[in-house]
C-alpha positions in Angstrom: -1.6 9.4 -2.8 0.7 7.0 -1.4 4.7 7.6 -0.5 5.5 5.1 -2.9 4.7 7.0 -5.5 7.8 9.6 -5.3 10.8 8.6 -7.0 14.1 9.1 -5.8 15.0 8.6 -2.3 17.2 11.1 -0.6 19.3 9.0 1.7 21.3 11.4 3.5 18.6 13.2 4.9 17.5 9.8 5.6 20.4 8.9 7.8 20.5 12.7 9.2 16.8 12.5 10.5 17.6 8.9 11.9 20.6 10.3 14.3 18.5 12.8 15.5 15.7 10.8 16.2 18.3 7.3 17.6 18.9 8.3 22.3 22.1 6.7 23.6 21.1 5.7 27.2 22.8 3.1 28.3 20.5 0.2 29.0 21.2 -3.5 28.8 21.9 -5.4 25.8 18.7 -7.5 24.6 17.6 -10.4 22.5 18.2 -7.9 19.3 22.1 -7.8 20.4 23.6 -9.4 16.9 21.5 -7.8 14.7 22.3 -5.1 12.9 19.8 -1.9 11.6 20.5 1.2 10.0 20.4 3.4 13.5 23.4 0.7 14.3 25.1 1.6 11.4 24.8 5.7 12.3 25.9 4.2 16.4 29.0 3.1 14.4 30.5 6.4 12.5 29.6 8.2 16.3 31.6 5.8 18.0 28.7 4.6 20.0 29.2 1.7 22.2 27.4 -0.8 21.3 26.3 -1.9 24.7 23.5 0.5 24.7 21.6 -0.9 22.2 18.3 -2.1 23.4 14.6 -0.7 22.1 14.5 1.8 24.7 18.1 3.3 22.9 16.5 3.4 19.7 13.9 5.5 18.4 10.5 3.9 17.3 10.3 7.0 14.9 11.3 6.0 11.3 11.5 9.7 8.7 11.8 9.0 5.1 12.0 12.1 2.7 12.4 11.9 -1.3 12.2 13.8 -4.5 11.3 12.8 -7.8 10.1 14.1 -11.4 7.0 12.5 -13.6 5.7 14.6 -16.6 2.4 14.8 -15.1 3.4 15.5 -11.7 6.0 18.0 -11.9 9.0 18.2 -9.3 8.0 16.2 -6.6 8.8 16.5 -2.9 7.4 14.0 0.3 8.5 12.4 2.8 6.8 9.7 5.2 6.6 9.4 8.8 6.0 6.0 10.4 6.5 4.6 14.1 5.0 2.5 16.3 4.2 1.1 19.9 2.8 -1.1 22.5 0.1 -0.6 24.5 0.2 -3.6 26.3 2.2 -6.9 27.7 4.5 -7.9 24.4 3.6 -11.3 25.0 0.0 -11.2 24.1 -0.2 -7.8 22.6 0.5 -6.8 18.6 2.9 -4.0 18.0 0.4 -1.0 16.9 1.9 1.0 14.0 0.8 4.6 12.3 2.3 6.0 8.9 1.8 9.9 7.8 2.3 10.6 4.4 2.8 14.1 3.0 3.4 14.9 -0.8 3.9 17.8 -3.1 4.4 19.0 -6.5 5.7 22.0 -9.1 1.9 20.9 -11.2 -0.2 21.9 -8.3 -1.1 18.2 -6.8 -0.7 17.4 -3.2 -1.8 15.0 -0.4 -1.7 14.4 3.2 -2.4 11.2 4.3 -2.9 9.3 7.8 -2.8 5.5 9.1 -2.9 3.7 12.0 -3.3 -0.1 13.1 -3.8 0.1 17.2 -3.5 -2.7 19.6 -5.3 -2.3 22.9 -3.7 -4.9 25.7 -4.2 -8.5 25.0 -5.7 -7.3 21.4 -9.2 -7.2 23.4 -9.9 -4.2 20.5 -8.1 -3.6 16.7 -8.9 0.2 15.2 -7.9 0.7 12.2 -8.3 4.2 10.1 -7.5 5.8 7.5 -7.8 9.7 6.3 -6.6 10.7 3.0 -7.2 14.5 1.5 -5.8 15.5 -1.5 -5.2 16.2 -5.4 -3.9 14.0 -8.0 -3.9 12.3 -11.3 -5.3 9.1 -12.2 -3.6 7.4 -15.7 -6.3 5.4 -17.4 -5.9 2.6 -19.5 -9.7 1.6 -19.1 -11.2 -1.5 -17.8 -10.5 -5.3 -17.7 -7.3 -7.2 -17.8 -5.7 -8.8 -21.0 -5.9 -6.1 -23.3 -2.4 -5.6 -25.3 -4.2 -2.8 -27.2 -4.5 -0.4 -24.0 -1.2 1.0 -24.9 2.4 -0.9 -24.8 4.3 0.3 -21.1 7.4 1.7 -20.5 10.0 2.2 -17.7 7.9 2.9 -14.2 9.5 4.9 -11.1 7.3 4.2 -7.9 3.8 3.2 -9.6 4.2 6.3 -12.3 5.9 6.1 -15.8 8.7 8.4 -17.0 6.5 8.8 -20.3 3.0 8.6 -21.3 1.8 5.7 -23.3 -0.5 6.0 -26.5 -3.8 5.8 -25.7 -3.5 6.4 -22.1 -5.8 9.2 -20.8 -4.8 11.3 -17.2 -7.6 12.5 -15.3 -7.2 15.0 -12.6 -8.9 15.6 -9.4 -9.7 16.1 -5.9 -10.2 13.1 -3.4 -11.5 12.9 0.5 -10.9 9.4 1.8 -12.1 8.6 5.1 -11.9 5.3 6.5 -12.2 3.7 10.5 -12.7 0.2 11.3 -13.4 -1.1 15.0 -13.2 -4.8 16.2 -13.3 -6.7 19.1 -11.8 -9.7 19.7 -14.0 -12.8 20.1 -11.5 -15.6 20.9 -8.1 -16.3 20.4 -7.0 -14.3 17.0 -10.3 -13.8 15.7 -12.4 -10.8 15.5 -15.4 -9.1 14.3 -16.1 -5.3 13.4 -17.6 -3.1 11.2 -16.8 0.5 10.3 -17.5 3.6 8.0 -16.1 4.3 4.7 -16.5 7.4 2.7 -14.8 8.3 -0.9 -15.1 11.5 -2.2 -14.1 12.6 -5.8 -14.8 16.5 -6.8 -13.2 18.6 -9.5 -13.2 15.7 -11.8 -11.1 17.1 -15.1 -14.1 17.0 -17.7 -13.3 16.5 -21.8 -15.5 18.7 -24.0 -17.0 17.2 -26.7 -15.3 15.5 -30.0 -12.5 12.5 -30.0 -11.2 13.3 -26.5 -14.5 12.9 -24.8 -15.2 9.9 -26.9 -11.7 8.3 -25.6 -12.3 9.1 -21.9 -13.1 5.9 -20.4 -14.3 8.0 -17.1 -16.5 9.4 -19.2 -17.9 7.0 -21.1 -18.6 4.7 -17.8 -20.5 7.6 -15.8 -22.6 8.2 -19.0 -23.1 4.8 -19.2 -23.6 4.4 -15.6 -25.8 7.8 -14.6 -23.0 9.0 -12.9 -22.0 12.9 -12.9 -19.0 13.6 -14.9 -17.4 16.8 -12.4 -17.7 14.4 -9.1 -19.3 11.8 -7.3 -19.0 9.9 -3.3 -19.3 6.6 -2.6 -20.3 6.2 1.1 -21.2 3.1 3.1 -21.2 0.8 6.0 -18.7 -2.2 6.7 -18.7 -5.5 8.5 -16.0 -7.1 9.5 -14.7 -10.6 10.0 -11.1 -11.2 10.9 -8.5 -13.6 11.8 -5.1 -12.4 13.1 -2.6 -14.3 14.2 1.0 -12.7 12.4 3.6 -11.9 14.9 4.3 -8.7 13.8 2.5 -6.2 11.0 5.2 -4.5 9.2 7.2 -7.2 8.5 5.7 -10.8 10.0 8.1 -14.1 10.4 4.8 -16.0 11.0 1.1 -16.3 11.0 -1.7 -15.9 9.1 -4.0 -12.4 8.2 -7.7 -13.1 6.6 -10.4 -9.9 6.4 -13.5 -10.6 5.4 -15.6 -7.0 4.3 -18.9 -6.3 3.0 -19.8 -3.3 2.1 -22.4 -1.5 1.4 -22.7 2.1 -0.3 -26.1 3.3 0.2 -27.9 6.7 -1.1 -29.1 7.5 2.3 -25.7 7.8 3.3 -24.8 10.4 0.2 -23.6 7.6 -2.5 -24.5 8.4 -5.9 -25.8 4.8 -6.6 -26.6 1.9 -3.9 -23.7 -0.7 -4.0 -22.8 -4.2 -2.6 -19.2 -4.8 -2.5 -17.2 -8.2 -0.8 -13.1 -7.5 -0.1 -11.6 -10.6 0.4 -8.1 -10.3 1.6 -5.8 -13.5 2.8 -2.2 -13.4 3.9 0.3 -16.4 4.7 3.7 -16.4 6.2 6.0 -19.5 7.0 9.4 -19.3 8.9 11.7 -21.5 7.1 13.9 -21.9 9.3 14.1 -21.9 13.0 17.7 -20.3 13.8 17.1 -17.5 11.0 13.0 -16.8 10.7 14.1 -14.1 8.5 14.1 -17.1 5.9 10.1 -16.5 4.8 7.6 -17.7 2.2 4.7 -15.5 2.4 1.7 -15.5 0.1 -1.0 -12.5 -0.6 -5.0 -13.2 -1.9 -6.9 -10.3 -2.6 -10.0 -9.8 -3.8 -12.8 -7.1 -4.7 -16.4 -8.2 -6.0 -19.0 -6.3 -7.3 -22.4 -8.4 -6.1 -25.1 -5.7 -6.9 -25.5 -2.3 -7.8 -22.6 -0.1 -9.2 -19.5 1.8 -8.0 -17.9 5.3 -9.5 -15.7 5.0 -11.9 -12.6 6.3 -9.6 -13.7 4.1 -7.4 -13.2 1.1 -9.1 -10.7 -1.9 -7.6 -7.5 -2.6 -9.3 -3.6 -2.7 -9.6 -2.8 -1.6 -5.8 -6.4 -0.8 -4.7 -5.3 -2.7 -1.9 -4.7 -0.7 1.4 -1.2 0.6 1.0 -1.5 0.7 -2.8 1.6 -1.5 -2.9 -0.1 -4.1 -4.5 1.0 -5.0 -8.7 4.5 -4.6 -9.5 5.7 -3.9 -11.9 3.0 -2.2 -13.2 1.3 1.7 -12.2 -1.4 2.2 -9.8 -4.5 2.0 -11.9 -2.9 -0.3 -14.9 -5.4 -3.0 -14.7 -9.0 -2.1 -13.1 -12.5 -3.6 -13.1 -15.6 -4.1 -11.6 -14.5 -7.1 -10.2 -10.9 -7.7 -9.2 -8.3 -10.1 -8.2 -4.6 -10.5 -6.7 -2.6 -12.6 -5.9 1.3 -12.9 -5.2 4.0 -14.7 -3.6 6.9 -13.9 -2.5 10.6 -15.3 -1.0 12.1 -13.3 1.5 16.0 -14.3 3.2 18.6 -12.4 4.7 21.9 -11.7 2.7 24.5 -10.5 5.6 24.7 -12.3 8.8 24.0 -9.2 10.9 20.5 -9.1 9.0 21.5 -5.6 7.8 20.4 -6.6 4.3 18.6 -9.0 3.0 16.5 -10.2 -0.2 13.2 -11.0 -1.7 12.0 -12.8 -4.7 8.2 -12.3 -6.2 5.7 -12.9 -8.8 2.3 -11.8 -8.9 -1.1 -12.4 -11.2 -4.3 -10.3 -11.4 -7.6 -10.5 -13.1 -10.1 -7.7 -13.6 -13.7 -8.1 -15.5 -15.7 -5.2 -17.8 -19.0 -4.4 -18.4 -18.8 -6.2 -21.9 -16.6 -9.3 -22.8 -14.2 -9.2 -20.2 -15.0 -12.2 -17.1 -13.0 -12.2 -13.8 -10.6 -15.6 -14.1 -10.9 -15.1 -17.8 -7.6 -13.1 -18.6 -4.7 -12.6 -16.8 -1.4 -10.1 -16.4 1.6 -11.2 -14.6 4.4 -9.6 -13.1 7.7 -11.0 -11.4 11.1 -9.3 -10.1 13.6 -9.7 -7.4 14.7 -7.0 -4.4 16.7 -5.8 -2.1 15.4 -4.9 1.9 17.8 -2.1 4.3 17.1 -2.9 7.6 15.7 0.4 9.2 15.1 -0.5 12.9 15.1 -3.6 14.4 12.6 -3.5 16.8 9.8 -2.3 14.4 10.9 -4.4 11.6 11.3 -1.6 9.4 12.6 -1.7 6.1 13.4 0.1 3.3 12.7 -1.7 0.3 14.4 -1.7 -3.5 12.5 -3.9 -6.2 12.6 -4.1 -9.6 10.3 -6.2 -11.6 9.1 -7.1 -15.3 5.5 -7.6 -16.6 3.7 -7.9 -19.8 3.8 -5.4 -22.3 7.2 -4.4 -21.8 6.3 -2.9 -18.2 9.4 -2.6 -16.0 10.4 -0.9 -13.2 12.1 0.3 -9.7 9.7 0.7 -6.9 11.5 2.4 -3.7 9.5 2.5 -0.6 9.5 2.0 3.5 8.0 -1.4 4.6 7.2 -4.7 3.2 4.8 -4.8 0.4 2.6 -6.5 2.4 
């Protein structure tokens, strides 16, 4: 379950953690002088001089707590840990980055979850993982995109709704998500890899018989699809094929990001059913403007096909199936699913203050999701738009903490609160 999914932000702890975490050795001033982050800010009520500031004075450690309240969650309490560094010449080496989510709650749910992105020098070699154990609940509204009749939306916090919808079913379970991805670079920004994934889903919540069971679109699918109703995995192999060329990954000025994935769940490896799946993903930023780069267009593709065999319900690709499960506003995780799916969005981002302490974005977004009866991918859409507001939380790994609201169909809204870029 992903950070973004508590609520409130607690942003005194926030700036507690941060002045614990900032050093004040005096070093030279560097290229980041002028521009101002939220460790500066802290620098400023200490009565730090300001001559100090360089990345070796501020911490590459960024600690983000919160607290929130859903009906089906309970009291909520989480926080996230991200940082980052180097491991080679800054010239011709990407900034490697790890996040470490933890999450709890009054109901009983709970997760731990792990990422990293690693650089080795000159980006001979990218590793990218991904570990995720935990328990949760899923809202369903079922499958395919354009259906009005899945249950008018209300107000969202995060990716979760202050109230359940009509027709909207929660299911409850236990997940084990393990993911690691190796490439090696092949010429200049282009790489090829391939990698394991394994999905786990046990202690699926299981309707008896009657009008609940009936209205259980889990259900319904694994009957439909030979698939048990208490759990299932989803195991498989990847390969890889990616460009690279972004001048930063948490929050790029520049550059392009293409993955290309295939794949394959297979039986021998412990899947229930044999599967071909192809994850497009395609990412585009253009600097606007030379004396401010900070002025950025950026666009996001993403895509998840279904070429042959069949996936586990849970396990399907939709509204922020995408790696950070950031993917969608305004809508919840899970709105819109299929067996096919596809996103896309765009976004404006400029600063507001001259210091670059603040600054703004602009976004709209579309995605399409197909059924297993009359629903085709392309065929019917759901939009979503908004505007937002970025805190910048240290300069040097372009972190930010990030304020949006947006508006969709079916009276969706809502505030989504998180550390980092969407994407």
């Amino acid at each position: 379950m992903p950070f973004c999914r508590n609520l409130l932000l607690l942003l005194p702890f926030c700036l507690l953690s941060q002045a614990i975490l900032a050093s004040a050795k005096g070093r030279p001033v560097d290229s980041l002088y002028k521009t101002k982050d939220l460790q500066d800010v802290i620098r400023s009520f200490n009565k730090t001089k300001n001559d100090n500031d360089t990345a070796k004075s501020h911490s590459n450690l960024s600690f983000f707590p919160s607290v929130g309240y859903t009906p089906s969650y309970g009291l909520e309490f989480g926080f996230v840990l991200s940082g980052g560094e180097n491991f080679g010449d800054p010239a011709n080496t990407t900034f490697s980055i790890f996040n470490t989510n933890i999450f709890l709650s009054t109901n009983g749910l709970a997760s731990v979850e792990f990422k990293h992105n690693d650089f080795s020098n000159e980006n001979k070699w990218n590793l990218q993982g991904d570990y995720e154990v935990g328990k949760t609940i899923a809202l369903d509204y079922g499958l395919g995109t354009g259906r009005p009749h899945q249950g008018d939306d209300n107000f969202v916090l995060n990716g979760l709704p202050v109230s359940l919808s009509p027709g909207v079913v929660p299911i409850q379970y236990t997940y084990f998500k393990f993911y690691e991805k190796i490439y090696r670079k092949l010429f200049d920004d282009f790489y090829a890899g391939m990698g394991v994934a394994v999905d786990g889903y046990q202690d699926i919540f299981r309707p008896g018989r009657g009008a609940t069971r009936r209205h259980n679109y889990n259900a319904m699918y694994g009957i439909k699809n030979g698939y048990p109703l208490g759990g299932y995995w989803a195991n498989g192999l990847l390969f890889n094929l990616q460009y690279n060329s972004r001048d930063h990954p948490n929050r790029p000025y520049k550059g392009i990001y293409a993955d290309i994935v295939l794949r394959l769940n297979s039986e021998t490896l412990g899947s229930e059913h044999d599967a071909t799946q192809l994850k497009t993903e395609l990412r585009k930023y253009w600097s606007l403007s030379s004396t401010n780069p900070e002025h950025i267009l950026a666009f996001w593709l993403w895509g998840d096909y279904l070429l042959k065999g069949s996936l586990p319900y849970l396990e399907l690709p939709g509204t922020g199936s995408d790696a950070d499960e950031r993917g969608g506003r305004p809508y919840t995780i899970g709105r819109f699913k299929g067996t096919s799916f596809y996103f896309n969005e765009m976004e404006y981002r400029y600063p507001i203050t001259e210091d670059k302490l603040l600054s703004g974005i602009a976004f709209v977004n579309a995605q399409t999701g197909s059924n297993q009866q009359n629903i085709r991918l392309f065929e019917k859409w759901d939009s979503g738009e908004g505007a937002g507001l970025r805190l910048l939380f240290n300069k040097y790994t372009r972190s930010n903490i990030c304020m949006d609201y947006g508006v969709g169909n079916y009276g969706a809204k809502g505030l989504f609160i998180a550390l980092n870029e969407t994407f």
